[in-house]
N, C-alpha and C positions, 0 to 999 in steps of 0.2 A: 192232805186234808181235802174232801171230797165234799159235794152234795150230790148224793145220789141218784137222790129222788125230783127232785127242783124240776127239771128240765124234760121230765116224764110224768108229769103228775097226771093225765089225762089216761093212764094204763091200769088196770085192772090188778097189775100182778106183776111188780118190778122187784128184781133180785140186787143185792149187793155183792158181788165176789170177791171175798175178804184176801189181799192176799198172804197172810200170814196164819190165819186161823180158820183152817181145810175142813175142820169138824162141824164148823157153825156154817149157820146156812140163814140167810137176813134178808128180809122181802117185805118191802110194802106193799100190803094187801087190800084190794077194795079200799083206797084210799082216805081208808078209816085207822090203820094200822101199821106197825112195825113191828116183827115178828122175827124173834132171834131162838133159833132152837139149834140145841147142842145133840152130838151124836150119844151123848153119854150126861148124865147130870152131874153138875156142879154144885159146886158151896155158894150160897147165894148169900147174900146180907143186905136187906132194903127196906125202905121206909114206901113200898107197894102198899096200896090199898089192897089188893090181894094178895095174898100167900107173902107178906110182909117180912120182916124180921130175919130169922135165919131160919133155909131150907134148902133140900135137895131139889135142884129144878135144874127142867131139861128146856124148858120154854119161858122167855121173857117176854109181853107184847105191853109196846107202849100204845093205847088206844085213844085217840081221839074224839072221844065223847059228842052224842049227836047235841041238836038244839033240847029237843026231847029229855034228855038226862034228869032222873028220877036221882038226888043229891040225899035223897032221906034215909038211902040203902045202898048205897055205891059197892057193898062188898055182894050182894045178891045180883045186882046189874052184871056185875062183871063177868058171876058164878053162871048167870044166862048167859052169855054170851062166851063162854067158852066150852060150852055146851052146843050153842049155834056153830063155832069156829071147827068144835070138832080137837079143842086141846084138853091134854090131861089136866084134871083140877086139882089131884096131888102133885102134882111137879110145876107149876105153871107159877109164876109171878108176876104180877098185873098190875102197870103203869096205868094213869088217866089222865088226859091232860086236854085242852083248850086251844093247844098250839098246832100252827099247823104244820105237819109232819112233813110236809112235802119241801123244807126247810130243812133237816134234818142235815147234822155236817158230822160227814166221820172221818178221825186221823185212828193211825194205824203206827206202832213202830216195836222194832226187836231189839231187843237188849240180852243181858248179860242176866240168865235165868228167867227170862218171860216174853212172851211175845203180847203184844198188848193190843185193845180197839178200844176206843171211845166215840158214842153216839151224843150228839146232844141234840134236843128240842128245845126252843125256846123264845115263848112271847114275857112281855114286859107292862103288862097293863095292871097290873097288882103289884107292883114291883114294890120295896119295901127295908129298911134300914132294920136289921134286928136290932135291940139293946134300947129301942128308943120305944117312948110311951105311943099308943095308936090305937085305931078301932080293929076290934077285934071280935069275931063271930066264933060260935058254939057251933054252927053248922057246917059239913060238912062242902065243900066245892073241891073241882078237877084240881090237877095238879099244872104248873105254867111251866117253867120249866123243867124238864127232866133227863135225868145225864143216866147215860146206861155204859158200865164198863166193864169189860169182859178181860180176864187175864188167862191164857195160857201158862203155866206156871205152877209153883207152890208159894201159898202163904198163909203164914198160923192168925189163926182166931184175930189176936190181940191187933196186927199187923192189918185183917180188914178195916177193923172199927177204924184204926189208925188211917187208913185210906182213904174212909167219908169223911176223915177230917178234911184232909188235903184236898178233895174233889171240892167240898165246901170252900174254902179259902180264897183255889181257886177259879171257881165261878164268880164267889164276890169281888175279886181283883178285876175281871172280866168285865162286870158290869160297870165296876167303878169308875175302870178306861175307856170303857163305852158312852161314858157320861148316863147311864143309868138313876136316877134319881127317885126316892119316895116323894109321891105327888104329895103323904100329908104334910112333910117337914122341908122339905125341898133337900134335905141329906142325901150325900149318896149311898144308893141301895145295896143290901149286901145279898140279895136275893127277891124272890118275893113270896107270897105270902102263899103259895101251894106246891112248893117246889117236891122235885122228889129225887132219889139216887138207888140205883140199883148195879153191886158189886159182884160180880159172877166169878169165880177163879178153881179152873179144872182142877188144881191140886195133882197134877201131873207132872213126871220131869225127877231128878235125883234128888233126894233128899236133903245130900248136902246143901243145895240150891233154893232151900225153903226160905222165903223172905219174913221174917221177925220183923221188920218195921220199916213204916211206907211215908215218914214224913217227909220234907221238901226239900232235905241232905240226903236221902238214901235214892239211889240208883232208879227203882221202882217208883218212888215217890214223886222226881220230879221229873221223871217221865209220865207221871198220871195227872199230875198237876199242870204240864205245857201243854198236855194233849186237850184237857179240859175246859183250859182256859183258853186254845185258838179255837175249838168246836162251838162252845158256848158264843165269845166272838164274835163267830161269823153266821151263827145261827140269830144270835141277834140284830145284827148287822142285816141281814136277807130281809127280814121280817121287816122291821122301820122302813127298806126301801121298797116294801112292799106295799108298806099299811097304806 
């Protein structure tokens, strides 16, 4: 488990050297960004404010949003600026968030048909108990925190959605040992209220090796689940001793 960024944030153009996954190439940029591009496009599945849902994308950027942020169009802001960045806008999938990236904690590990990274950002100022009654807004705002995880590997359709479960779960476990709390009920939070997840997986590798299901019993699962929940963590953890 790493912070890459933390300790460099005053640089222009810091790389991350992933050591298991040679393909990808991860840099925070202009200290506005993180920026994960693959040599080849992946299967993507995200709850992105850009290029969302499921796509072929060869570029993820989780962006930092200025003060400035125009919240009335966030999928046009983003469409300009990756147009300013210079990324493809069919391939591209596009995080937004309020957190600061220079926090950013990444673990890495290799297992038995996949090589794995997890990114996480994360601040806690909206933080929030799903299932309970609260205020709730029609508009549009950034995203707080957001988990980005990239697999080398194969794994079918049903097996991703299966894996935002688990990333889900464990984040809210994360926050919950963190002592995380929704300020309206004083519960503990199971997220907050603009989070986001982005699942990238090359679909590379034998066949036989295709993972069918990613819960918190399966090999993949709770390897996506510990990495998420020490990232998450210690991205929260940085941040409070920051605030």
């Amino acid at each position: 488990m790493a912070q890459p960024f933390r300790e460099h944030g005053d640089k222009k153009s810091i790389p991350y050297r992933s050591a298991l996954l040679t393909d990808w190439q991860i840099r925070f940029e202009d200290k506005d960004r993180i920026v994960f591009r693959a040599g080849k496009p992946a299967d993507v599945l995200s709850s992105a404010v850009y290029g969302g849902g499921w796509r072929k994308a060869d570029h993820l950027v989780n962006w930092k949003v200025p003060l400035s942020f125009d919240c009335t169009d966030p999928v046009a802001m983003m469409q300009r600026q990756l147009n300013v960045w210079g990324y493809p806008e069919q391939s591209t999938s596009g995080l937004q968030t309020a957190a600061h990236l220079t926090h950013a904690s990444v673990a890495e590990e290799q297992g038995d048909g996949y090589k794995l990274l997890v990114c996480s950002t994360a601040g806690t100022s909206n933080a929030a108990r799903a299932g309970q009654p609260r205020t709730t807004f029609a508009a549009y705002r950034a995203g707080t925190i957001n988990i980005v995880v990239i697999m080398e590997g194969r794994m079918a359709a049903s097996a991703m959605v299966n894996a935002v479960i688990t990333i889900s779960e464990a984040k809210a476990a994360a926050l919950q040992d963190a002592g995380i709390v929704d300020t309206e009920n004083g519960l503990s939070a199971t997220g907050t209220t603009t989070d986001a997840v982005a699942l990238a997986v090359t679909q590379t590798g034998p066949e036989e090796l295709e993972h069918r299901y990613a819960g918190a019993a399966t090999a993949i699962g709770n390897a996506i689940g510990r990495l998420v929940y020490l990232t998450v963590s210690e991205a929260v953890r940085t941040q409070k001793e920051d605030a």
